[in-house]
C-alpha positions in Angstrom: 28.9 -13.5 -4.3 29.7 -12.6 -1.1 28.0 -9.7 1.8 26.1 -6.8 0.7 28.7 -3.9 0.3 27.1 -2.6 3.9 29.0 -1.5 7.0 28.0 -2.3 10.2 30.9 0.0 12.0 29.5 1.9 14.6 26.2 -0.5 15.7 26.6 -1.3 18.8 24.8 -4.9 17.7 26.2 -7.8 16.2 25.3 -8.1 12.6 23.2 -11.7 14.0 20.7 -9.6 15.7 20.7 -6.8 13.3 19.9 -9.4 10.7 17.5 -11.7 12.4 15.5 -8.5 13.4 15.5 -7.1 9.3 14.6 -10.8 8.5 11.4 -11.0 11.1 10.2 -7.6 10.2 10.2 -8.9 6.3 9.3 -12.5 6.6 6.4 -12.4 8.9 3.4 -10.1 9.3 4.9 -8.1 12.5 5.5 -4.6 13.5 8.6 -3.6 14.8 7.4 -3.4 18.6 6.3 -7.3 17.9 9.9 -8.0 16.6 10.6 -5.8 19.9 8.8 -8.3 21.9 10.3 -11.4 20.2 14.0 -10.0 20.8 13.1 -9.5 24.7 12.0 -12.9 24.9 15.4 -14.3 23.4 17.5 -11.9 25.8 18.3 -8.7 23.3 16.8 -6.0 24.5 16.6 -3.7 21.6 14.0 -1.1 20.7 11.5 -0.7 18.1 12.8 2.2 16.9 16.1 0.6 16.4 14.7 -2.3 14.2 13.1 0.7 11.9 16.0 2.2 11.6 18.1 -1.3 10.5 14.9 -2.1 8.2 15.8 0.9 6.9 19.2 0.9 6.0 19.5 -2.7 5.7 16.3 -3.7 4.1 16.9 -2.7 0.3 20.3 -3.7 0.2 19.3 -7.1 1.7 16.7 -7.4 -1.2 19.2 -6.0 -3.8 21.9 -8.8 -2.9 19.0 -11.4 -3.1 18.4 -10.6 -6.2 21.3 -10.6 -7.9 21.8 -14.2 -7.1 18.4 -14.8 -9.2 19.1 -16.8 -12.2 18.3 -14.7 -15.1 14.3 -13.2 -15.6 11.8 -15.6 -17.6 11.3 -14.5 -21.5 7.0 -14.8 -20.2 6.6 -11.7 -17.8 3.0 -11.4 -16.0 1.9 -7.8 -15.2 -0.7 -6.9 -13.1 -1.8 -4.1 -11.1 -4.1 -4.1 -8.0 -5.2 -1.1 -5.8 -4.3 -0.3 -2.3 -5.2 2.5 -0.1 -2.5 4.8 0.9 -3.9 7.3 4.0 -7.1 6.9 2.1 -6.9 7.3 -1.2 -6.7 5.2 -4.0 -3.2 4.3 -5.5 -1.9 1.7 -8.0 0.6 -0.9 -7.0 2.3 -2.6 -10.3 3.8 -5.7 -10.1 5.8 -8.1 -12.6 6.7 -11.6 -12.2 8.1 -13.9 -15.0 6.3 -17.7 -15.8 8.5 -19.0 -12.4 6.7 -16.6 -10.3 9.6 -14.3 -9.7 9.0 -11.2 -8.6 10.9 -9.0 -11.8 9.7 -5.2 -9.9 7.2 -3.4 -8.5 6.1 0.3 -8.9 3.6 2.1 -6.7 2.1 4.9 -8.7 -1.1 7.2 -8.7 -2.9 6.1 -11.4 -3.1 3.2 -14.1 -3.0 4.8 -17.6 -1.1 4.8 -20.6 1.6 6.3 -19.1 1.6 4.4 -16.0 1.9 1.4 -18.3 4.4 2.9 -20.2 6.7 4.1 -17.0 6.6 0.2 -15.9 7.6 -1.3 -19.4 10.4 1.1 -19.7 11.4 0.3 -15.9 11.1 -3.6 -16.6 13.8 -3.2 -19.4 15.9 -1.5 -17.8 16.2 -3.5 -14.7 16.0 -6.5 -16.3 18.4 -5.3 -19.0 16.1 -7.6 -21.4 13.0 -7.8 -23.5 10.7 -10.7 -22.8 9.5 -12.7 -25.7 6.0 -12.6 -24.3 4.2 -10.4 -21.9 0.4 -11.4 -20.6 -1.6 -8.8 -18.8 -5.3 -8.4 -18.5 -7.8 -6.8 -20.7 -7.0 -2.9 -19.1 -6.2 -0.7 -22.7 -3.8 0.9 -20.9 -1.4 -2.2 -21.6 -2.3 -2.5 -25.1 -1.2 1.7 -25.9 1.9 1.3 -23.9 2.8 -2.2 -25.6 2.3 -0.8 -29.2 5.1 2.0 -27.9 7.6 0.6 -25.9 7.8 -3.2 -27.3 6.1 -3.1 -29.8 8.1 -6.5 -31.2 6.9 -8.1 -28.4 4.2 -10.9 -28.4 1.1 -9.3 -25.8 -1.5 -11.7 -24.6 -4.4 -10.0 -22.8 -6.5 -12.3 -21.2 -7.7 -12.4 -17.7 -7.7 -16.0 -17.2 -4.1 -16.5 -18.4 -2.8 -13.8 -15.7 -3.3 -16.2 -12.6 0.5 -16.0 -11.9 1.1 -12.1 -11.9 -2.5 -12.1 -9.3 -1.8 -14.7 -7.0 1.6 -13.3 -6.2 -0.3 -10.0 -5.1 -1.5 -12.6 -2.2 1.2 -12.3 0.6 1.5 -8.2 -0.1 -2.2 -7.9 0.9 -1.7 -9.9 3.7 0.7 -7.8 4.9 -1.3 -4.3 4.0 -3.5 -5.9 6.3 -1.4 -6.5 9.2 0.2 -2.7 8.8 -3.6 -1.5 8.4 -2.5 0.3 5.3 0.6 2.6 4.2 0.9 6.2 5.2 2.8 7.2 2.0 3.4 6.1 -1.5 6.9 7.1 -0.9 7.0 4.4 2.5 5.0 1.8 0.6 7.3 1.7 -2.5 10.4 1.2 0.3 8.6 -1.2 2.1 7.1 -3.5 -1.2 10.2 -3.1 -2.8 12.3 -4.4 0.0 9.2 -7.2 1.0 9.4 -8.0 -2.2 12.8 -9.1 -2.7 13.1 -10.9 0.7 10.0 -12.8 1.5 9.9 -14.7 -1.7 13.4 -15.8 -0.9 11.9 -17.9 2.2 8.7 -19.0 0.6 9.6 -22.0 -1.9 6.5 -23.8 -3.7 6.6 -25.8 -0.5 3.2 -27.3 -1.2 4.8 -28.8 -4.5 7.9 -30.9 -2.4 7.8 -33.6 0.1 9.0 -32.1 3.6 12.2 -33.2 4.0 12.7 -31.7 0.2 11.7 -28.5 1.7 14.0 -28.7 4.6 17.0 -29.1 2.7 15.8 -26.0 0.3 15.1 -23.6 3.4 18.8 -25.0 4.5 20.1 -23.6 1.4 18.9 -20.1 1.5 19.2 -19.5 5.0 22.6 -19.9 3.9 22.4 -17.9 0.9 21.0 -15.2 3.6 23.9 -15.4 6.1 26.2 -14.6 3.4 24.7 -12.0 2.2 24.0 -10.2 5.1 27.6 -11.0 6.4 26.6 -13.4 9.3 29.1 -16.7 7.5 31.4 -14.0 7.2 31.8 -13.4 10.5 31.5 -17.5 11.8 34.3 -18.3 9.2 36.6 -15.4 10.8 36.0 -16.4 14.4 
């Protein structure tokens, strides 16, 4: 598969920089005047406002392209839902990952009812264009109700202890609501997890489960995978 279906006419960057500036901005805990900073110090004087601008128009389509080259979704999805403040109130952020640990989707929403539940089961399918074999959430009712309607079919487990998976990979986004001191709208924090989502996990392999020179090749390969589908092995093949 090659580059995202993205044009780069009219930036007065190289699609390098553009790149490397969307990948800092989604890989590490940084603001865009930090991934301002960092630029400077390598020579590319670019501004911060710039880099928000390329996170936005590049970010989702860099996630979207990363994804595709998944293998398919797990038949065991996790589900789990955490809260997180959005200019001071309480929102819902919903989160599905299969029994790899890959992120399936993520919905912000305002509250965590049945039809909350419902909206993310019906989302899951579609995007995933499959029904699992098994879903495992916690105890919250709201699961159950919504099960019993959309997938009814479906084998549900609800049991804390058996939802490690889905709550541990909540871990790097609260690191990062840290960092950002919070979101200033559910409308920015479903752009931003949804893009964060599909890119981090792409340069965090299980590295405490491989030997380090096992992990070195891995992050070989998919800074590969990300060159081509930004557009970056495009380009060094051409010239």
């Amino acid at each position: 598969m090659g580059a995202v279906s993205l044009s780069y006419k009219g930036h007065r960057y190289p699609v390098e920089v553009i790149s490397h500036c969307v990948w800092l901005y989604f890989r590490f805990p940084l603001s865009f005047r930090e991934v301002e900073e960092l630029m400077l110090e390598r020579g590319v004087t670019v501004s911060y406002e710039t880099v928000r601008r390329w996170c936005g128009k590049f970010g989702q389509a860099y996630a979207n392209a990363l994804r595709r080259r998944q293998p398919r979704p797990g038949d065991k999805w996790h589900l789990d839902e955490v809260f997180i403040k959005i200019n001071g109130k309480q929102r819902y952020l919903w989160r599905a990952v299969d029994q790899d640990g890959n992120v399936l989707d993520i919905l912000v929403q305002n509250r965590r009812d049945k039809a909350a539940a419902r909206r993310f089961f019906r989302r899951l399918m579609k995007k995933c264009r499959m029904v699992p074999r098994v879903v495992v959430t916690d105890k919250l009712r709201s699961y159950g109700a919504a099960h019993r309607e959309v997938m009814p079919s479906v084998e549900h487990r609800s049991h804390k202890g058996l939802n490690n998976r889905a709550e541990n990979s909540h871990q790097p986004t609260r690191q990062r609501e840290r960092a950002m001191k919070g979101f200033r709208g559910v409308g920015a924090a479903q752009w931003f997890l949804s893009a964060f989502s599909g890119i981090s996990p792409h340069f965090r392999p299980r590295r405490h489960l491989m030997p380090a020179h096992n992990y070195r090749a891995e992050m070989t390969v998919r800074f590969a995978i990300w060159e081509q589908i930004t557009g970056v092995a495009a380009l060094a093949t051409a010239a």
